[in-house]
N, CA, C and O atoms as a GROMACS GRO file, in nm:
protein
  224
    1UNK      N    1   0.085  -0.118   0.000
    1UNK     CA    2   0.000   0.000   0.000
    1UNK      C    3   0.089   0.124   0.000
    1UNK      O    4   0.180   0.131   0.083
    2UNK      N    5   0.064   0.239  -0.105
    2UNK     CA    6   0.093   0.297  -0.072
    2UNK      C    7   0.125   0.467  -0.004
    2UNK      O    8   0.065   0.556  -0.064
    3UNK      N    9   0.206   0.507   0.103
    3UNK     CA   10   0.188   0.600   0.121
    3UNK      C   11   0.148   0.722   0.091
    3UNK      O   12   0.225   0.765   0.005
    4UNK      N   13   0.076   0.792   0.114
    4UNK     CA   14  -0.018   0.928   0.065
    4UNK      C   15   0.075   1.024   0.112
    4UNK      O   16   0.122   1.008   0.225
    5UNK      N   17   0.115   1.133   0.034
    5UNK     CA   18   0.201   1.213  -0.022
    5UNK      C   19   0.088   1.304   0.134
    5UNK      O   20  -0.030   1.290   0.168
    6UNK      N   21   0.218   1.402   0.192
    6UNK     CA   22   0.150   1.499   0.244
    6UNK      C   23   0.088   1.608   0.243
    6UNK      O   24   0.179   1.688   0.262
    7UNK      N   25  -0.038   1.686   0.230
    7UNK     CA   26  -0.134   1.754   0.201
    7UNK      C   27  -0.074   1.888   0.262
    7UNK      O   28  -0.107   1.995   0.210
    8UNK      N   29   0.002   1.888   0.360
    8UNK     CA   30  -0.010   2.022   0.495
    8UNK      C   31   0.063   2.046   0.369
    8UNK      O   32   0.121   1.982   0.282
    9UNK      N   33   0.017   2.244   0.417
    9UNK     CA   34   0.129   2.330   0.332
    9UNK      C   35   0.252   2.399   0.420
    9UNK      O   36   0.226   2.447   0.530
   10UNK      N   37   0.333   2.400   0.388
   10UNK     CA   38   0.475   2.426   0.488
   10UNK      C   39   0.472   2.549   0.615
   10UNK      O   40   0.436   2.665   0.596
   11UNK      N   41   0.511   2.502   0.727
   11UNK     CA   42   0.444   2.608   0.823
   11UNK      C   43   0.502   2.739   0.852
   11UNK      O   44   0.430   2.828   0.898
   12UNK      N   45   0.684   2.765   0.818
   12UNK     CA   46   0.704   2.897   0.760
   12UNK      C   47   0.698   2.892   0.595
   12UNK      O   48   0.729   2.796   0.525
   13UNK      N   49   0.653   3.012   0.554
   13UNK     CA   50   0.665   3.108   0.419
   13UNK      C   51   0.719   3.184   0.448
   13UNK      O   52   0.736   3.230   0.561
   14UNK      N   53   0.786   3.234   0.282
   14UNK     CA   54   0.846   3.357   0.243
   14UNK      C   55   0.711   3.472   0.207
   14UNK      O   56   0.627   3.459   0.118
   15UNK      N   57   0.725   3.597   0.321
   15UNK     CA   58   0.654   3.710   0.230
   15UNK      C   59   0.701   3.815   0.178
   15UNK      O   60   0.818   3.837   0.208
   16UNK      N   61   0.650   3.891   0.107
   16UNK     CA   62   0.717   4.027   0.032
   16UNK      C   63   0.665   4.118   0.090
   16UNK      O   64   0.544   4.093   0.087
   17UNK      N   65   0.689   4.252   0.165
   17UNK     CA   66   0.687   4.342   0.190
   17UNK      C   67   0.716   4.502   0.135
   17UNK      O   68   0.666   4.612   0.158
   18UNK      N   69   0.844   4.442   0.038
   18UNK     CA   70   0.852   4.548  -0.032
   18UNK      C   71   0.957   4.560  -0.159
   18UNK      O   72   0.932   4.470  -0.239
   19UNK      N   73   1.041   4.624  -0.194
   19UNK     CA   74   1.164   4.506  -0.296
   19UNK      C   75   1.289   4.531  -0.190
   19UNK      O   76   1.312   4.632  -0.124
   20UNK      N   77   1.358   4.414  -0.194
   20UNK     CA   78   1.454   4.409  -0.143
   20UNK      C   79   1.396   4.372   0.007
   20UNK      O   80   1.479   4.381   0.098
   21UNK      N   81   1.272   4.333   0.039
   21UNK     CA   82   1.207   4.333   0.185
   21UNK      C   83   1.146   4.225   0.201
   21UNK      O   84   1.023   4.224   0.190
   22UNK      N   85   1.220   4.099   0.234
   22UNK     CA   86   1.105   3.971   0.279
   22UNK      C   87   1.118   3.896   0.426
   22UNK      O   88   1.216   3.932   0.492
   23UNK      N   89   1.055   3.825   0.467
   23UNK     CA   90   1.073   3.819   0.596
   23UNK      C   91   0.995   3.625   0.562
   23UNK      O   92   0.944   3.576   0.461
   24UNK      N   93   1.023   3.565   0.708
   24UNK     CA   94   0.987   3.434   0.743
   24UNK      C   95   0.905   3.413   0.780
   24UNK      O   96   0.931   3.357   0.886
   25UNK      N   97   0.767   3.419   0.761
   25UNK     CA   98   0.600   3.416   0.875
   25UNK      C   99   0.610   3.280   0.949
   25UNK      O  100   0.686   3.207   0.886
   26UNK      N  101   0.576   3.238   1.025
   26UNK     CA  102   0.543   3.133   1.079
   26UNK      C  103   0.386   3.140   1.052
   26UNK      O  104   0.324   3.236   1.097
   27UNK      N  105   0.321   3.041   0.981
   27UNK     CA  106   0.198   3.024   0.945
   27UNK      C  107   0.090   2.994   1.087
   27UNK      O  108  -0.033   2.995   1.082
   28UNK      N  109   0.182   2.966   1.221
   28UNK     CA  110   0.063   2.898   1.294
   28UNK      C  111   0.042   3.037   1.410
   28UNK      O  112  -0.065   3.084   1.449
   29UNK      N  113   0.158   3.073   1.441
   29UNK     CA  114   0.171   3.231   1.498
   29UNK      C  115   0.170   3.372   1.481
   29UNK      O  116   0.173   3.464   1.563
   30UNK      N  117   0.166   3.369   1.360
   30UNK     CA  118   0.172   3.497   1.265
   30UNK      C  119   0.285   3.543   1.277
   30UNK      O  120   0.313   3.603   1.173
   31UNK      N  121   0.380   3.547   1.363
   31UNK     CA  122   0.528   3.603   1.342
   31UNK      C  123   0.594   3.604   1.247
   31UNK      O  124   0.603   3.500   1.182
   32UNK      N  125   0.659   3.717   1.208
   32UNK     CA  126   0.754   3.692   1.090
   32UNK      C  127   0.924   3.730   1.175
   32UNK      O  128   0.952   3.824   1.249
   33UNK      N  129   1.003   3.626   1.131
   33UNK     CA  130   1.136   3.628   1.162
   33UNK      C  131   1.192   3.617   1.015
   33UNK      O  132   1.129   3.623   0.910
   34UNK      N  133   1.319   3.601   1.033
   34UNK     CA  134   1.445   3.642   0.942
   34UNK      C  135   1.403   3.727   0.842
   34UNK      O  136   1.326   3.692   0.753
   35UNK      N  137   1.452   3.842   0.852
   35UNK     CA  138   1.418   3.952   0.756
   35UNK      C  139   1.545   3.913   0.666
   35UNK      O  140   1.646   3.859   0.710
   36UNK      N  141   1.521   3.956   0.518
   36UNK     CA  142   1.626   3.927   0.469
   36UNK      C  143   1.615   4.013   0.311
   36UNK      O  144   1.503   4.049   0.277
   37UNK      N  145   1.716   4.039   0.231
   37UNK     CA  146   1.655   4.132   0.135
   37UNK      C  147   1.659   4.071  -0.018
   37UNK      O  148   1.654   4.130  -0.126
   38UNK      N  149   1.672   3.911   0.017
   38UNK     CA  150   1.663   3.859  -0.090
   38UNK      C  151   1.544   3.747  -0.107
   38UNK      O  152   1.549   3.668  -0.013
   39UNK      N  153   1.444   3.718  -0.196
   39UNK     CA  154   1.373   3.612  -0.188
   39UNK      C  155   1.441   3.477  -0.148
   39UNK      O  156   1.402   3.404  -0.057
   40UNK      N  157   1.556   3.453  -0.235
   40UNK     CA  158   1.658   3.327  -0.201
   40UNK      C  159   1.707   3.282  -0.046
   40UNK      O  160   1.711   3.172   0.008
   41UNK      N  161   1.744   3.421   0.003
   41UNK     CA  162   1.757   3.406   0.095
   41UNK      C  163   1.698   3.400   0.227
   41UNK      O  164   1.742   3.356   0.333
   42UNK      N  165   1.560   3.467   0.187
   42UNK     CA  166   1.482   3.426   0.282
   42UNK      C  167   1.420   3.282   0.250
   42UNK      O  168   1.385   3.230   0.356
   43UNK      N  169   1.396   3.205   0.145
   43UNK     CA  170   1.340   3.076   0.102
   43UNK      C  171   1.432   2.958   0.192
   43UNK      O  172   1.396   2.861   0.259
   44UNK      N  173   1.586   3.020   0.158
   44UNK     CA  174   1.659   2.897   0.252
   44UNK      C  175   1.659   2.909   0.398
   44UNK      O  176   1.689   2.817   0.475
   45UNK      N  177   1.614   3.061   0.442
   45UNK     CA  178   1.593   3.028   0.637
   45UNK      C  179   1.468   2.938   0.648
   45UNK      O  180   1.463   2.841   0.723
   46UNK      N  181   1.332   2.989   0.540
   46UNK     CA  182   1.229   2.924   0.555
   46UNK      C  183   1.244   2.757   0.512
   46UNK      O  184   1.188   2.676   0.586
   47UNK      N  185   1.305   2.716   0.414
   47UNK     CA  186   1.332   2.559   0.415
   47UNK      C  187   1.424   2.524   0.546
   47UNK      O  188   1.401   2.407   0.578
   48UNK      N  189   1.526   2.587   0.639
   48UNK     CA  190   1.609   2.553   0.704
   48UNK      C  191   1.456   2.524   0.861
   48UNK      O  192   1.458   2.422   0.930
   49UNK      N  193   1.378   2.603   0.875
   49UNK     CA  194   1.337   2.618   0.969
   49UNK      C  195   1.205   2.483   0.943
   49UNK      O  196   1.189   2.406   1.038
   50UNK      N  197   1.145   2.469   0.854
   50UNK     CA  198   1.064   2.396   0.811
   50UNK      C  199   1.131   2.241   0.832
   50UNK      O  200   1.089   2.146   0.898
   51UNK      N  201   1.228   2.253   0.765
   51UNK     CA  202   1.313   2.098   0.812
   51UNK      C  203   1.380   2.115   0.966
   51UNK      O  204   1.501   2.089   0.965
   52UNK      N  205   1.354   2.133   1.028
   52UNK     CA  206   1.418   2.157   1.164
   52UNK      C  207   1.233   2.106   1.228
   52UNK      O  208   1.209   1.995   1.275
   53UNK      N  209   1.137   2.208   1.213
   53UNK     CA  210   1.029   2.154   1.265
   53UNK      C  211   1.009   2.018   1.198
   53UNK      O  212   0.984   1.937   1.287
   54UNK      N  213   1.010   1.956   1.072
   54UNK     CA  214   0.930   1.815   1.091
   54UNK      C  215   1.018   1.743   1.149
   54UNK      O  216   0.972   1.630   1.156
   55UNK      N  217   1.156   1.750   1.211
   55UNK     CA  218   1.255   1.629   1.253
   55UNK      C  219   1.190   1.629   1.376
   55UNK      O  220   1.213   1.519   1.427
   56UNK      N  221   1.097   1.721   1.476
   56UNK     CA  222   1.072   1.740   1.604
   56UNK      C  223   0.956   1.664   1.624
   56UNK      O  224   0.904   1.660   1.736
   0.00000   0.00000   0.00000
């Protein structure tokens, strides 16, 4: 049988604020952490933090 692919959508996102202006939301708290002034670079705190929560 097999496993069903997971549905949840990732619990930090990248948002835009402005150019050069994005930040890390946490989807379940509304906080936004790591400000950062690149999309890229905010995408890899948000994959870094996302894989850190499902290992928990």
């Amino acid at each position: 049988m097999a496993t069903p692919a997971p549905t949840d959508s990732p619990r930090f996102v990248v948002d835009e604020y402005g150019p050069r202006d994005f930040a890390v939301r946490d989807t379940v708290s509304q906080l936004s952490y790591d400000i950062r002034f690149t999309r890229k670079a905010a995408q890899d705190a948000a994959d870094r933090r996302n894989s850190r929560q499902e290992t928990r």
